[in-house]
TIDREN-784382 format. One line per 2 residues: their letters; for each residue x, y, z of N, C-alpha, C, O, CB. Coordinates in steps of 0.1 Angstrom, whole numbers. Glycine has a CB too. Layout:
// residues N
a	X,Y,Z,X,Y,Z,X,Y,Z,X,Y,Z,X,Y,Z | ...
// end
This chain:
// residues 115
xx	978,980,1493,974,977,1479,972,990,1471,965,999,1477,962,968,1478 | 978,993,1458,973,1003,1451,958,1001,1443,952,991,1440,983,1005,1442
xx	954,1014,1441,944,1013,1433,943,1003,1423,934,994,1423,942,1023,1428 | 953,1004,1416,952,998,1399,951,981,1405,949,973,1396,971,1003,1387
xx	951,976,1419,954,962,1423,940,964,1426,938,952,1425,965,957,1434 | 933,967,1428,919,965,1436,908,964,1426,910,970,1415,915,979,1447
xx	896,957,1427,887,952,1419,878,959,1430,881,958,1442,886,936,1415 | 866,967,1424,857,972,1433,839,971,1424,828,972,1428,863,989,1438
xx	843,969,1414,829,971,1406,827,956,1410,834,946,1411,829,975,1387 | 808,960,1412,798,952,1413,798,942,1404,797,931,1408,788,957,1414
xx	798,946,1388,796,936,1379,810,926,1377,809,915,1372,793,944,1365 | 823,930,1383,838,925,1380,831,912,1390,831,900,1387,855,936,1387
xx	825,917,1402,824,908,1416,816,897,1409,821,886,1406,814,916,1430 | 800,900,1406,792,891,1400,800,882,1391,801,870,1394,782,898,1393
xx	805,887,1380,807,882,1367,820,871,1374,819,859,1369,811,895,1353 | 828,871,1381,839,861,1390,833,852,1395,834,840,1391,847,866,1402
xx	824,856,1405,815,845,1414,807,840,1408,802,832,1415,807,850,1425 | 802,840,1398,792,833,1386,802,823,1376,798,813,1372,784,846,1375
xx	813,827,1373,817,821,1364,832,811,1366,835,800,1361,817,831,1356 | 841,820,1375,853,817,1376,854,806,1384,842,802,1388,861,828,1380
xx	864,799,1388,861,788,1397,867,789,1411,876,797,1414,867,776,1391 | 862,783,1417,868,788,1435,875,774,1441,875,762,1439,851,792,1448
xx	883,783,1449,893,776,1463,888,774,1474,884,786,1475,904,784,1469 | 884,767,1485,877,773,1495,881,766,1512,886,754,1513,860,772,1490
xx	878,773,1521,885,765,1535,876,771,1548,874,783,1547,904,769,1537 | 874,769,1552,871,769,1565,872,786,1566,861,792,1567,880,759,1575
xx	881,793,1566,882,809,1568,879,813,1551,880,825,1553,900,815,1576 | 877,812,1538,881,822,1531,875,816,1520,876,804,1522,896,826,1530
xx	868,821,1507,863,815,1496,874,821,1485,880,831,1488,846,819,1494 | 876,817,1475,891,825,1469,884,823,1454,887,812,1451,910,815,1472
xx	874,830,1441,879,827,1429,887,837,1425,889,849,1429,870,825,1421 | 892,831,1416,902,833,1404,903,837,1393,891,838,1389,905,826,1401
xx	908,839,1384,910,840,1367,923,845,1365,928,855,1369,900,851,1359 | 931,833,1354,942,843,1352,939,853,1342,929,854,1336,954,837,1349
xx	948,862,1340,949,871,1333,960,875,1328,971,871,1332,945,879,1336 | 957,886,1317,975,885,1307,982,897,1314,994,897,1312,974,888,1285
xx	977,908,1320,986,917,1327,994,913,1338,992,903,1345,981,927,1331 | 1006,922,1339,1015,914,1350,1011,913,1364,1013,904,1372,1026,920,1352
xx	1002,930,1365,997,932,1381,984,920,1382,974,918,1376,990,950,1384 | 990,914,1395,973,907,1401,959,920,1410,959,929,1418,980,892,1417
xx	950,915,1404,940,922,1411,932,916,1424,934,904,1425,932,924,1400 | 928,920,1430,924,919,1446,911,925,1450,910,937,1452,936,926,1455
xx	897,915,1451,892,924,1457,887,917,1466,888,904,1466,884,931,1451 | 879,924,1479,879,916,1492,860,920,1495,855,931,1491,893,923,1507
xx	856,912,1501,842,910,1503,841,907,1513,846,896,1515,836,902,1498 | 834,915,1530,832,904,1539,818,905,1540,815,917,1540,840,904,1552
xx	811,898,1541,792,901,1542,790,900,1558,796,894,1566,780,887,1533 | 776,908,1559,769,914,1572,768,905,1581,763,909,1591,756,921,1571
xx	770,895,1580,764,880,1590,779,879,1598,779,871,1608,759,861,1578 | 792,886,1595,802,887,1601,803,891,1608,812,889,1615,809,889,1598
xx	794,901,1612,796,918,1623,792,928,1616,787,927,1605,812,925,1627 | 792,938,1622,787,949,1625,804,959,1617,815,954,1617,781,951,1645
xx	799,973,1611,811,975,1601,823,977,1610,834,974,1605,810,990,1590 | 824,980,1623,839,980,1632,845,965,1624,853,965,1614,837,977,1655
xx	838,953,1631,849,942,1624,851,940,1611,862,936,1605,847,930,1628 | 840,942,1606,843,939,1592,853,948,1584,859,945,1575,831,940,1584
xx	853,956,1589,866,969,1584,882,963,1589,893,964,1583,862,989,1595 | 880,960,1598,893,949,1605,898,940,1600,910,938,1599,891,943,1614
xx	884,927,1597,889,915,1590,896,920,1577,906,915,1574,877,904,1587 | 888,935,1565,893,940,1553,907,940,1554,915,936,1546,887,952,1550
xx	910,950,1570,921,956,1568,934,943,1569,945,944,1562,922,969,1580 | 931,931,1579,938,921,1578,941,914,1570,952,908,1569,937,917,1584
xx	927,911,1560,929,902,1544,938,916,1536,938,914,1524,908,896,1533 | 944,928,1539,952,932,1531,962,930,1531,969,928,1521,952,940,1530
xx	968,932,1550,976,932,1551,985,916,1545,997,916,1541,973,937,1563 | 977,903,1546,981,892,1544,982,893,1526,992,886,1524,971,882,1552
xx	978,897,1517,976,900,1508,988,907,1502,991,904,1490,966,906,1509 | 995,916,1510,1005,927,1507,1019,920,1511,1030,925,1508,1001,941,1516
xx	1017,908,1518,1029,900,1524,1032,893,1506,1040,893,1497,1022,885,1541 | 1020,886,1512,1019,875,1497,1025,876,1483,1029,868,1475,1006,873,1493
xx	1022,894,1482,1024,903,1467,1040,905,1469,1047,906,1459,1014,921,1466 | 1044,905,1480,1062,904,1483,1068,897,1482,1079,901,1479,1067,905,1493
xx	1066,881,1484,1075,867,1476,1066,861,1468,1065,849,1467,1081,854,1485 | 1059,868,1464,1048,855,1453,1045,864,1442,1038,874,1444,1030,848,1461
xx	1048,861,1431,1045,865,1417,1032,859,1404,1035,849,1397,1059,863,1412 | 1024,865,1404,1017,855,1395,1007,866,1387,1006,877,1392,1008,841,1406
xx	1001,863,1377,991,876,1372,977,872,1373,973,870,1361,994,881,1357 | 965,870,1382,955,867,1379,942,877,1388,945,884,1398,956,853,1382
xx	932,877,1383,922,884,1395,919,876,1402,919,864,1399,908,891,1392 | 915,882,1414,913,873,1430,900,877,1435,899,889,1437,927,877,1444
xx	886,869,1437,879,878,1445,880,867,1458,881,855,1457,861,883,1438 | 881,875,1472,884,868,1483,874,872,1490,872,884,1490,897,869,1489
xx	864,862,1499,852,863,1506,857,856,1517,863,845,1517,840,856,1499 | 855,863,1527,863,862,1543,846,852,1546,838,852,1537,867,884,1555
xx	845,846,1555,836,838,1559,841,839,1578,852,841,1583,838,823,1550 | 831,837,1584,827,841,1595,835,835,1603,840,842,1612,815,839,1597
xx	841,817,1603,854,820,1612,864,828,1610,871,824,1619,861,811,1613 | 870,836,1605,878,844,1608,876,853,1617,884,863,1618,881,848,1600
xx	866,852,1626,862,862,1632,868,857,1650,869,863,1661,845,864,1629 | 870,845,1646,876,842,1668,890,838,1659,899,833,1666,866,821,1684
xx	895,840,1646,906,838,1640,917,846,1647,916,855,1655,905,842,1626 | 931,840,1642,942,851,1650,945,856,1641,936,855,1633,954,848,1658
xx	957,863,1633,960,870,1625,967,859,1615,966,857,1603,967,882,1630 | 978,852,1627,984,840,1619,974,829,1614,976,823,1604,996,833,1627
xx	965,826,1621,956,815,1616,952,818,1603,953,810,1594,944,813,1625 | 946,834,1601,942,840,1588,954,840,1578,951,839,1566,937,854,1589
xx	963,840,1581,976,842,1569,978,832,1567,975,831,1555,991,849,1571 | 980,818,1571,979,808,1570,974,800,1562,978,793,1552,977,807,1576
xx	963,804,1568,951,799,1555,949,803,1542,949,794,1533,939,801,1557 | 948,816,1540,948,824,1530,958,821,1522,955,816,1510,949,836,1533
xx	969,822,1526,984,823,1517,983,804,1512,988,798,1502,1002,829,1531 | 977,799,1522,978,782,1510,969,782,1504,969,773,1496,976,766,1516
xx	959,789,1503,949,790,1495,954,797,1479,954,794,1467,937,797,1502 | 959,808,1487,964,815,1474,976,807,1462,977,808,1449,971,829,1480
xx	985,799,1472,995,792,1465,987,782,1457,991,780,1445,1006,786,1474 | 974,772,1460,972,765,1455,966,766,1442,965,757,1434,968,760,1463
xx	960,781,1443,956,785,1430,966,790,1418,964,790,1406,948,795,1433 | 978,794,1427,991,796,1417,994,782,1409,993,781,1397,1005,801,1427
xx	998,773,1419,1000,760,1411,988,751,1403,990,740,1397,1007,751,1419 | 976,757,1406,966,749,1394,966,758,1381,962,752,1371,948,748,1400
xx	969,769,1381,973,778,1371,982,776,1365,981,779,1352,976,788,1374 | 995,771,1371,1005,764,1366,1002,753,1357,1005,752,1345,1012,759,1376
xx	995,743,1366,992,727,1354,984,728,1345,984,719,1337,986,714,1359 | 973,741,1343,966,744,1331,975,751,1317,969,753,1307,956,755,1336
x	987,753,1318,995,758,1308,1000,746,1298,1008,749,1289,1006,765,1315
// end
């Protein structure tokens, strides 16, 4: 992911998770917002009740990688904040893409029927 794709300010984080509305599943909490620029924005959260920073730097590096797949056939413009939740942790890689990526589509097409 490039910079200009990444959401990192505390207040962007708050002001999503307070307001915007969420996706959510067993591995992954997902809000949303669209927005009018073309690039989607991306930021990733995993909290301390997951591990210790080895995994949590892992699960980051894998919600990118799944992230960077997604940004390759899927077009849409909105901010994303994505909160990894603790099964992902006996998760496989495909279990996580899996999930994620229907999560993410389902938010593409509720974005859709709001137009």
């Amino acid at each position: 992911m490039k910079k200009k794709e990444i959401i990192k300010k505390s207040k962007e984080f708050d002001r999503m998770i307070g307001h915007c509305p969420v996706k959510k599943n067993s591995y992954f909490l997902v809000f949303y917002e669209k927005q009018n620029l073309k690039n989607t924005c991306f930021g990733i959260s995993v909290p301390k009740k997951c591990g210790k920073a080895v995994l949590r730097n892992t699960l980051k590096r894998r919600t990118k990688e799944i992230i960077s797949f997604y940004k390759k056939n899927y077009s849409n413009s909105y901010n994303c904040i994505i909160i990894v939740r603790k099964a992902c942790i006996k998760a496989s890689f495909e279990q996580m893409k899996e999930n994620l990526i229907s999560l993410l589509l389902q938010i593409e097409e509720r974005v859709y029927e709001k137009k």
